[in-house]
N, C-alpha and C positions, 0 to 999 in steps of 0.2 A: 240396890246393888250390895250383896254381901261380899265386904273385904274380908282376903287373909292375908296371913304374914307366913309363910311357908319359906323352906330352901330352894335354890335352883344350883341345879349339879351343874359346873363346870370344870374343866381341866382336863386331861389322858386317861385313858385307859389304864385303868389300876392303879390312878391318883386322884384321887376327888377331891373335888378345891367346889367351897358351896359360896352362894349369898344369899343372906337374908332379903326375900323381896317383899311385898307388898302388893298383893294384886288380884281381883277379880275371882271369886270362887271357882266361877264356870270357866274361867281363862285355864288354857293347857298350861301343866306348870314351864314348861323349857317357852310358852308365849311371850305375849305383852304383858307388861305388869306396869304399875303404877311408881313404885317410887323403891330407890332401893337402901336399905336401914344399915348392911352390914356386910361381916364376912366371919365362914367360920371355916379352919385351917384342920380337916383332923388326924394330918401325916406330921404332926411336929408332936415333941413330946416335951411336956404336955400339949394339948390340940390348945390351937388359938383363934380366942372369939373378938372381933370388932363389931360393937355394936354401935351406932350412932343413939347415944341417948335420949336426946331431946326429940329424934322424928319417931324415934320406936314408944316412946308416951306420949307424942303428938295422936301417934297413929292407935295406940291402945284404949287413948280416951275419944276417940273418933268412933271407937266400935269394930274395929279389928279384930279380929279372932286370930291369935295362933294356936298353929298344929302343935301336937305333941312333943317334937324335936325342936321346933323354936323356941317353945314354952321354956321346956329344960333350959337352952340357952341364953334367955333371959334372966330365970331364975340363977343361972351360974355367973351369970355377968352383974346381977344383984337389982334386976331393972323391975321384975315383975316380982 
């Protein structure tokens, strides 16, 4: 089973409120997911990131792959 670490878009219409999940390649991203690492805010100025750091290096040395856009937010949150 290949894990990612990808966003799920929550919040209104012309508000996007995301979380960092964890979950299933082949899983739909708005599905089930496995475990969830974080939150990232990017209507506040500056945009604000909560990452839980001990499950997002739990789950990095497990063999998780993030996407492009989590990657960044890791790197800005200083984890990866």
């Amino acid at each position: 089973m290949a894990v990612k670490m990808r966003l799920k878009r929550i919040g209104k219409k012309k508000v996007p409120f995301y979380r960092i999940i964890v979950s299933d390649s082949k899983a739909p991203v708005q599905g089930k997911f496995i475990d969830e690492i974080g939150t990232y805010d990017p209507n506040t100025d500056p945009s604000t990131v909560k990452i839980n750091e001990e499950l997002a290096k739990k789950w990095l040395a497990n063999g998780a792959q993030p996407t492009e856009s989590v990657a960044k937010l890791l790197k800005q949150a200083g984890i990866k």
